[in-house]
C-alpha positions as a Markdown table, in Angstrom:
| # | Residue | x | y | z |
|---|---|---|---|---|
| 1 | Unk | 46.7 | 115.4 | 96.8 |
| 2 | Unk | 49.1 | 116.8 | 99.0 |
| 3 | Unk | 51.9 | 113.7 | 98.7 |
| 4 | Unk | 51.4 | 114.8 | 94.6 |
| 5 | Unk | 52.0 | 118.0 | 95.5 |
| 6 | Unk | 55.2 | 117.2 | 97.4 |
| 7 | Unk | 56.0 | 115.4 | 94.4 |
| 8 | Unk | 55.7 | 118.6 | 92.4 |
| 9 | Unk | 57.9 | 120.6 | 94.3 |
| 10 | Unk | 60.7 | 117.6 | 94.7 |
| 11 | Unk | 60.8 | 117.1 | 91.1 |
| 12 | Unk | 61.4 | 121.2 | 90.7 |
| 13 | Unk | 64.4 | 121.1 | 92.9 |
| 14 | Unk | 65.5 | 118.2 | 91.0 |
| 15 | Unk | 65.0 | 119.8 | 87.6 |
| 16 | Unk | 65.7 | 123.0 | 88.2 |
| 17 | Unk | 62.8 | 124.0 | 85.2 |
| 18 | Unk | 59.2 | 124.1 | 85.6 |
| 19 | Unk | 58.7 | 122.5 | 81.9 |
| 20 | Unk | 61.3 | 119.5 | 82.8 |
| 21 | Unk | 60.1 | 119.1 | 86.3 |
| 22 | Unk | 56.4 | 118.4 | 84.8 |
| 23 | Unk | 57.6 | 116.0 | 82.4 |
| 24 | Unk | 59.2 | 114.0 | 85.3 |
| 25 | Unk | 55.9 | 114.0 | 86.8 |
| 26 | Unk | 54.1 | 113.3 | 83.6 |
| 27 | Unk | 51.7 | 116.6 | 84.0 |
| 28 | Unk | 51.4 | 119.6 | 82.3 |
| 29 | Unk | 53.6 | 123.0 | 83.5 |
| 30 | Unk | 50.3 | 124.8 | 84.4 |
| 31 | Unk | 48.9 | 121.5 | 86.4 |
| 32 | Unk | 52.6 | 122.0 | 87.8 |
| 33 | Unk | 52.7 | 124.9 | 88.4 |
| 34 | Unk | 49.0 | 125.1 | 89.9 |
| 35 | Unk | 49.6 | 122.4 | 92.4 |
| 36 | Unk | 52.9 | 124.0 | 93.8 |
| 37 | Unk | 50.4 | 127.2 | 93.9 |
| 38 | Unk | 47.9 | 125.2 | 96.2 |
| 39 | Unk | 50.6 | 123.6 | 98.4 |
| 40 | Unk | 51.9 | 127.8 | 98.9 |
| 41 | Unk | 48.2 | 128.7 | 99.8 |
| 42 | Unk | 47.7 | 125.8 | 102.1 |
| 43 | Unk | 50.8 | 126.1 | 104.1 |
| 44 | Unk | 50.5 | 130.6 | 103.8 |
| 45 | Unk | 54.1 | 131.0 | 102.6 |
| 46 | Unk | 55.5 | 132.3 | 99.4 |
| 47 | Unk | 57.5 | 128.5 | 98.6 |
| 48 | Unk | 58.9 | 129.6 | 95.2 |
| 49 | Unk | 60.6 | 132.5 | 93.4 |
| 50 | Unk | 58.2 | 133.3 | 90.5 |
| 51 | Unk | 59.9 | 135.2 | 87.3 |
| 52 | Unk | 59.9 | 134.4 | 83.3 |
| 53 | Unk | 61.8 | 130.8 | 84.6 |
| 54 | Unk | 62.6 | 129.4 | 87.5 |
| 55 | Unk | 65.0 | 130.9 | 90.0 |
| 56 | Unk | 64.7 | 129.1 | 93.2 |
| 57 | Unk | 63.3 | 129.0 | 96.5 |
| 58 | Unk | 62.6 | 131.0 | 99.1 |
| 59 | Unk | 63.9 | 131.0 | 102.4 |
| 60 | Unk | 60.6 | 129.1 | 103.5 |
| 61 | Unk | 60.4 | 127.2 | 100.6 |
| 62 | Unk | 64.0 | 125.5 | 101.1 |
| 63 | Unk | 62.0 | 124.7 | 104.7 |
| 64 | Unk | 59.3 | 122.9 | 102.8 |
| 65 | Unk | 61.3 | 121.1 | 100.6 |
| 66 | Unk | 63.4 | 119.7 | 103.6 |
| 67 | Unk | 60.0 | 118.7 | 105.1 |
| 68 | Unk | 58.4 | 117.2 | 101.6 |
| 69 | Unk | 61.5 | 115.2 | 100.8 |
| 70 | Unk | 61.4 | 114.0 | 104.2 |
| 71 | Unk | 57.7 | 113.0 | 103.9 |
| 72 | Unk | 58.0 | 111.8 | 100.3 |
| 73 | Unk | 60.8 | 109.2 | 101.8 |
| 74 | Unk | 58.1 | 108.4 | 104.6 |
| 75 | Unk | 55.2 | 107.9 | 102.2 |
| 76 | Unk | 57.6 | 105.7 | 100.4 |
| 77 | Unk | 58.6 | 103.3 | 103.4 |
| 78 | Unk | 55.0 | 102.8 | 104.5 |
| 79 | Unk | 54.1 | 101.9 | 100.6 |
| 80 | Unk | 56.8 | 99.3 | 100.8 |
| 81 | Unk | 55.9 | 97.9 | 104.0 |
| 82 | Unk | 52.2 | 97.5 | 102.8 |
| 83 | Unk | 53.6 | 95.9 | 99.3 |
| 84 | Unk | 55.5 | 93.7 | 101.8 |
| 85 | Unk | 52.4 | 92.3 | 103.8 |
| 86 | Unk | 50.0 | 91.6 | 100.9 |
| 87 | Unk | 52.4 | 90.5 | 97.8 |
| 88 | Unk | 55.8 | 90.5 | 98.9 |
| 89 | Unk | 58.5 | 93.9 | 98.4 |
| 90 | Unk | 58.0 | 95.9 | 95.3 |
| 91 | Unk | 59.4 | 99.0 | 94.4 |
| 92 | Unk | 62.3 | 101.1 | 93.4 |
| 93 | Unk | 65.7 | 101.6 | 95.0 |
| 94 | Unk | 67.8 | 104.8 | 94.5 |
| 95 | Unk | 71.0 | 103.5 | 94.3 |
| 96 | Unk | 74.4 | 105.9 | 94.6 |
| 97 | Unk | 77.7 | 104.5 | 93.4 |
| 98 | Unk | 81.3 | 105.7 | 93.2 |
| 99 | Unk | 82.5 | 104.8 | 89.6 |
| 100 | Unk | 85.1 | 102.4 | 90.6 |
| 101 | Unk | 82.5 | 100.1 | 92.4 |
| 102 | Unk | 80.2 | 99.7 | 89.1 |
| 103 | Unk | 82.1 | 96.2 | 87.7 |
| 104 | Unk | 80.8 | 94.7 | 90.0 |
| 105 | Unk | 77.4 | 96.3 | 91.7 |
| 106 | Unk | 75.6 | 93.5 | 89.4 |
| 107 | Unk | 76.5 | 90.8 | 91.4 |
| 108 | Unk | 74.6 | 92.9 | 94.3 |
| 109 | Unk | 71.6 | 93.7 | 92.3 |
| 110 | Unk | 71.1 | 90.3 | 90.8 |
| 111 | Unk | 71.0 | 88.7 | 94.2 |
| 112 | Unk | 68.4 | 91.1 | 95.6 |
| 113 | Unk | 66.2 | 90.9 | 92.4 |
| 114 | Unk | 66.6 | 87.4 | 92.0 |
| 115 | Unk | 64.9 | 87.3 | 95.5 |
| 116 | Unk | 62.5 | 90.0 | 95.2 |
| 117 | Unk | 61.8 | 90.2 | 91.5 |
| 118 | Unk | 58.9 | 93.1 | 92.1 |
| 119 | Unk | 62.0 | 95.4 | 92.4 |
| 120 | Unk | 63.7 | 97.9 | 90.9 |
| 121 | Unk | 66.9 | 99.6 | 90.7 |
| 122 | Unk | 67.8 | 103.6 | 89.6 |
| 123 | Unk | 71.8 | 103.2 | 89.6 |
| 124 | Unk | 73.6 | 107.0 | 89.2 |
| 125 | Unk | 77.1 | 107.1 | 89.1 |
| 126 | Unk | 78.4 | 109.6 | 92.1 |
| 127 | Unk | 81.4 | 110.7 | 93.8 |
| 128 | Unk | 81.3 | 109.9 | 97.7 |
| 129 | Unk | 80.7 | 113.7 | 98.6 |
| 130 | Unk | 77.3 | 113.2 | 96.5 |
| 131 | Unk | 76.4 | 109.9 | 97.8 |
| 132 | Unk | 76.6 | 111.4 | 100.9 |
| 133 | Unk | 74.2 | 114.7 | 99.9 |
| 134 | Unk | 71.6 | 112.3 | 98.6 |
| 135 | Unk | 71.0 | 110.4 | 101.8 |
| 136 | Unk | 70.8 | 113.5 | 103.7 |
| 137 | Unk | 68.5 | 114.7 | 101.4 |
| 138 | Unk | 66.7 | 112.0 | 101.0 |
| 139 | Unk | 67.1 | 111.4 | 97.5 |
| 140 | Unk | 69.0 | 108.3 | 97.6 |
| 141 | Unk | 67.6 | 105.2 | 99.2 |
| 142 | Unk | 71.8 | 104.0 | 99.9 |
| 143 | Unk | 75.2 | 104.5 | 98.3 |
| 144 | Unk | 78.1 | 102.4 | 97.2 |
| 145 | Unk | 81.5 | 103.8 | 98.2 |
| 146 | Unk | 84.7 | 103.2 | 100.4 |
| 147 | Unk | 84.4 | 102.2 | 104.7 |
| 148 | Unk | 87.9 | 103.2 | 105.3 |
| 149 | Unk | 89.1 | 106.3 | 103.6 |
| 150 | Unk | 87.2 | 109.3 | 103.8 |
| 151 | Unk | 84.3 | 108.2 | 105.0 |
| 152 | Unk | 80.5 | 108.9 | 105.4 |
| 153 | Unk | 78.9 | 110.6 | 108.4 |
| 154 | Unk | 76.0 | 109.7 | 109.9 |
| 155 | Unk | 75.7 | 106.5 | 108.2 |
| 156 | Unk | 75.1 | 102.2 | 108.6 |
| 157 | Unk | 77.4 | 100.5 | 106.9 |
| 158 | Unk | 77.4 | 96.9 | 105.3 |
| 159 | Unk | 81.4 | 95.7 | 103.7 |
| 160 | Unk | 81.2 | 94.3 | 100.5 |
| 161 | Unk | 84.3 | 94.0 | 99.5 |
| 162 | Unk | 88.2 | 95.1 | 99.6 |
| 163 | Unk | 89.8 | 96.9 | 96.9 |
| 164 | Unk | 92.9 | 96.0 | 95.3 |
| 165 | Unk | 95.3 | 97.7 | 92.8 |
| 166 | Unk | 96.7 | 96.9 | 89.3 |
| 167 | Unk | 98.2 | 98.4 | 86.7 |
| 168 | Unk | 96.7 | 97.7 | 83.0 |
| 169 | Unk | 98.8 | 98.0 | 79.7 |
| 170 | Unk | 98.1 | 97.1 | 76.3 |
| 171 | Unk | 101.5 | 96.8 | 75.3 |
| 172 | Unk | 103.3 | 93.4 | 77.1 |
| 173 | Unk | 106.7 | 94.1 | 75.8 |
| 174 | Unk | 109.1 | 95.1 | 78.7 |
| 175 | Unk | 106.9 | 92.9 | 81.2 |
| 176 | Unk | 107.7 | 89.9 | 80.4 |
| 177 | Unk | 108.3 | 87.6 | 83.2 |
| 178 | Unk | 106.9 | 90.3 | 86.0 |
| 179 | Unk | 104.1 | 89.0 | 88.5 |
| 180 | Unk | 103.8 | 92.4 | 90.0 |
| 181 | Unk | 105.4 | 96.1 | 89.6 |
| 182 | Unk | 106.0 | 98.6 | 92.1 |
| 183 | Unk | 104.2 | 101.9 | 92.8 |
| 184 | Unk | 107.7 | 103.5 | 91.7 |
| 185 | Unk | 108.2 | 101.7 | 88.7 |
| 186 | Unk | 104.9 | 102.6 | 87.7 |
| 187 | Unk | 105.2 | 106.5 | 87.8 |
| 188 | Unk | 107.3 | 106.2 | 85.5 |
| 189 | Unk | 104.6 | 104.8 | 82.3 |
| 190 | Unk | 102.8 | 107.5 | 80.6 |
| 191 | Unk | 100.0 | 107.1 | 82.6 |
| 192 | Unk | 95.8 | 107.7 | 82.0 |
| 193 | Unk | 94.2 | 108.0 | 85.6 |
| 194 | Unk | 91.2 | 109.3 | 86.8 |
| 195 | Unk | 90.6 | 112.9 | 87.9 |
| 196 | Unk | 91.8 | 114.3 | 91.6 |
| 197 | Unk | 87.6 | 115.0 | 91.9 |
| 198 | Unk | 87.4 | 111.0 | 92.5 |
| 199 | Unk | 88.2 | 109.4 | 95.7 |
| 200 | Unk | 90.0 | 106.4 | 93.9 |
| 201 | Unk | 92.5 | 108.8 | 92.3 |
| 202 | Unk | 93.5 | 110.5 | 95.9 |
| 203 | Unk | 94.4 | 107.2 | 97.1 |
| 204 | Unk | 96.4 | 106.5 | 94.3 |
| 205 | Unk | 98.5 | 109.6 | 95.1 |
| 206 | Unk | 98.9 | 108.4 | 98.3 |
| 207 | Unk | 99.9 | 105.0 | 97.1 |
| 208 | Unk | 102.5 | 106.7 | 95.0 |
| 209 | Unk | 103.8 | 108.9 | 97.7 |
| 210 | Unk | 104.3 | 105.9 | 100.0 |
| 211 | Unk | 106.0 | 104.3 | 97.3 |
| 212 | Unk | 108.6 | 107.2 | 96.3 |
| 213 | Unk | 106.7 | 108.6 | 93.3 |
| 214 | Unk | 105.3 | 112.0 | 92.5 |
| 215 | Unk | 102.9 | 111.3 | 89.3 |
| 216 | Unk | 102.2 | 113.6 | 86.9 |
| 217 | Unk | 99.3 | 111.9 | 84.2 |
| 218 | Unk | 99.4 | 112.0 | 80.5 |
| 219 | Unk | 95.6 | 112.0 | 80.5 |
| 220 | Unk | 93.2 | 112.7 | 83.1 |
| 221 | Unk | 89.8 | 111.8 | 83.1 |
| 222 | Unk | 86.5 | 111.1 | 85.5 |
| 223 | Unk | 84.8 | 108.3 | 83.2 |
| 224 | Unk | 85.8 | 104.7 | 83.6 |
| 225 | Unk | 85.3 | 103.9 | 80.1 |
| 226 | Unk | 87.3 | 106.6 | 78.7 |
| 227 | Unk | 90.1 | 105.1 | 80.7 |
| 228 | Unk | 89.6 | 102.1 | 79.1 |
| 229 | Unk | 89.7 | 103.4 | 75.7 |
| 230 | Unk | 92.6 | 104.9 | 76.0 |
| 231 | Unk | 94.4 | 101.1 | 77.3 |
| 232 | Unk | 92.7 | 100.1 | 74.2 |
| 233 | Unk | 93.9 | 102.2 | 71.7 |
| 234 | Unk | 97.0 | 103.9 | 72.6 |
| 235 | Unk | 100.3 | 103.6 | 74.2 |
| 236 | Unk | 99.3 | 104.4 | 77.5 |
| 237 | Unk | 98.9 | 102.5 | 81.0 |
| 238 | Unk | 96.5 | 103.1 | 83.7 |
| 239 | Unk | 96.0 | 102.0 | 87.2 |
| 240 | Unk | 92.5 | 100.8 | 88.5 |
| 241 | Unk | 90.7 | 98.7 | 91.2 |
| 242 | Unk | 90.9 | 95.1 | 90.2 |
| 243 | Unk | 87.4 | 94.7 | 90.1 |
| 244 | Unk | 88.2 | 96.4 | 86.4 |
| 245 | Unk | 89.2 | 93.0 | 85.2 |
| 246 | Unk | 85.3 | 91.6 | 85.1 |
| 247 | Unk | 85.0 | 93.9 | 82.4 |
| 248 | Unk | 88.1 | 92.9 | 80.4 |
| 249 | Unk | 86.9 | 89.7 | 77.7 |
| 250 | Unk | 89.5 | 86.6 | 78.0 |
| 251 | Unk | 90.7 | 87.3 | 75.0 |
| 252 | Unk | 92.0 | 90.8 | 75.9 |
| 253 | Unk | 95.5 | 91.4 | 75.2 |
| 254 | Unk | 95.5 | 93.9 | 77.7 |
| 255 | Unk | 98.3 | 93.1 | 80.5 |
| 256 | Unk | 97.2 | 92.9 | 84.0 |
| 257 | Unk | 100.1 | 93.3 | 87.1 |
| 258 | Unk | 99.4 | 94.0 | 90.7 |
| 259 | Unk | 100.9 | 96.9 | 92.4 |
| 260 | Unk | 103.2 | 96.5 | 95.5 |
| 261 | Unk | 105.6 | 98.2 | 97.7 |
| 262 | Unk | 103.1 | 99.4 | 99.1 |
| 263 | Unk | 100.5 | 96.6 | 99.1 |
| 264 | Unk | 97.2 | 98.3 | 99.8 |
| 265 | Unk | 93.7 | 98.0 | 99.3 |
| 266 | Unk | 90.3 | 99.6 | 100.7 |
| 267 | Unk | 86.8 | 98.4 | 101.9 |
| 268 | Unk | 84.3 | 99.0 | 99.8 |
| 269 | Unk | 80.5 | 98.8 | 101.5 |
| 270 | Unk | 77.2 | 99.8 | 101.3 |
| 271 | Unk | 75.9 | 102.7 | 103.5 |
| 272 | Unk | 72.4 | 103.9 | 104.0 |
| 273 | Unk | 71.2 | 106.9 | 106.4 |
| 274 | Unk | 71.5 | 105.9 | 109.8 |
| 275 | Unk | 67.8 | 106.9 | 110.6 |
| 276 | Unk | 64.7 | 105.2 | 112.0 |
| 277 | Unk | 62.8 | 103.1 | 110.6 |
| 278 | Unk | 64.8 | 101.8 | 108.0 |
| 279 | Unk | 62.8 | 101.3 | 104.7 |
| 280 | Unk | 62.3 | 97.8 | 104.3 |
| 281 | Unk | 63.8 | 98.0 | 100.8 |
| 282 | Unk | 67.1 | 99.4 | 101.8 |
| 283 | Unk | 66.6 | 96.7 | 105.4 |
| 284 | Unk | 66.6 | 94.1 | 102.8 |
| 285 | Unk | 69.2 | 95.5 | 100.3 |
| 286 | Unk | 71.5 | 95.2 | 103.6 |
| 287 | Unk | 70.6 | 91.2 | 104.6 |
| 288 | Unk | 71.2 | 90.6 | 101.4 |
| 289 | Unk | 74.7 | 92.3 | 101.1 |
| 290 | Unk | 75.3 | 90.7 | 104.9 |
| 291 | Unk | 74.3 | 87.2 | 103.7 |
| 292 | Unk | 76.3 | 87.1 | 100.0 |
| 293 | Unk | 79.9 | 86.5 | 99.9 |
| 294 | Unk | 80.5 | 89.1 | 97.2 |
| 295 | Unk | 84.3 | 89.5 | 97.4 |
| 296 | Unk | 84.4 | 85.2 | 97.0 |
| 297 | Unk | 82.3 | 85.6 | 93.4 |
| 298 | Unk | 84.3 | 88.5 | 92.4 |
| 299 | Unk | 88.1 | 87.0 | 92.9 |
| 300 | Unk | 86.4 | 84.0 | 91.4 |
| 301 | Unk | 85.3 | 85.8 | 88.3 |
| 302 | Unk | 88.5 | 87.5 | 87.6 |
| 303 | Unk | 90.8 | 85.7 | 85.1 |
| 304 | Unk | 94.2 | 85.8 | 85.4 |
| 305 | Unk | 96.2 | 87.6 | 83.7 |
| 306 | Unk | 100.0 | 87.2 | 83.2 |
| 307 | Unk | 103.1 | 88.4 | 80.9 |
């Protein structure tokens, strides 16, 4: 009972509401709120703040939730390496992603499925500051996000893939015969581009900088999908990695240029917590990523796109 227990108070912190927190563990609030009051009086310390709702923790229950989320993550590792020796891996992988990197995490998550099809995936779209929270607290398994600009501590790494940049317009007129466009000539499109809060859209300032260009958005935004509305419907242009263009049908008439003067592009990788033992889910996540060519599929997949 004590590993349900655990579970109890993990999915409180989570939650943040005793009522939700149950539901995510598929109880009742008082069997909830019963077991969290067993795990106090077995361990002799007041672990939560107790009002009308709930508040928080205490000083020693922050302590045990450190501890449980660390067990939990052990508990989970020996499940999977016991799956592993009778039927082959099963379970779930918590799986962290910057935005930009979601065109094309499929190709990683139908390789590993494809070979272990007992497995699951929980996919949440993060910046790289919360990918990096979650492995430290144990509530991602491994994250998606950039190598080589602004990068995680304490981590193991696996590249995937480099990212380039082009800009996207719905309207062709004015581009006709262009193969690329310049940072500079770029600034000056009313632009949709994501919000500074997102790694991809600090190195686009940079990009501009380098180029000559201070940019100054028409729209700002921090979902990849609203950017693409936007292309789609109005007058505006946007700038994105080109992995974008898997998501664009053939028949788009949506205008696709690569960005120069600067070139530039970024590593995009997997990372994990660099701790021992590895969980043999994440182990294999990584030979898997090691062993696939993914940035061969994805220039493969891309159509091209000219004026």
């Amino acid at each position: 009972m004590i590993v349900r227990y655990l579970e109890y108070l993990a999915a409180l912190a989570r939650e943040r509401h005793f009522a939700r927190a149950a539901a995510a563990c598929n109880v009742t609030q008082p069997t909830l709120s019963a077991g969290i009051k067993q795990l106090e009086e077995q361990l002799g310390v007041l672990i939560v703040e107790r009002r009308q709702r709930f508040v928080g923790f205490t000083a020693e229950g922050e302590r045990v939730l450190s501890w449980a989320l660390r067990v939990l993550a052990g508990y989970s590792s020996l499940e999977q390496e016991l799956s592993e020796m009778r039927d082959g891996l099963e379970g779930q992988i918590r799986l962290g992603a910057i935005p930009v990197s979601l065109p094309s995490i499929a190709m990683l998550t139908a390789a590993f499925t494809a070979r272990h099809p007992r497995t699951r995936f929980q996919i949440t779209s993060l910046t790289s500051i919360e990918i990096q929270r979650g492995l430290d607290e144990f509530t991602l398994d491994a994250g998606i996000t950039y190598l080589d600009n602004e990068p995680l501590v304490a981590v193991r790494t696996q590249p995937l893939y480099r990212e380039r940049y082009v800009l996207l317009v719905h309207d062709r007129a004015g581009f006709a015969g262009l193969k690329s466009i310049s940072w500079l000539a770029a600034s000056t499109l009313p632009l949709c581009l994501l919000t500074p809060s997102m790694q991809n859209r600090r190195i686009i300032d940079v990009l501009f900088r380098e180029g000559g260009a201070e940019v100054q958005p028409v729209v700002e935004t921090n979902s990849l999908v609203t950017l693409w509305s936007h292309i789609r419907f109005g007058q505006w242009a946007t700038i994105v990695p080109h992995t974008f263009l898997l998501l664009l049908p053939t028949h788009s008439n949506v205008l696709a240029l690569p960005l120069v003067s600067p070139d530039a592009s970024h590593e995009i990788g997997l990372v994990t917590a660099d701790r021992e033992p590895i969980a043999p889910l994440t182990r294999e996540l990584f030979a898997v990523a090691y062993q696939a060519d993914f940035a061969s599929q994805i220039e493969a997949s891309i159509p091209i796109r000219r004026p």
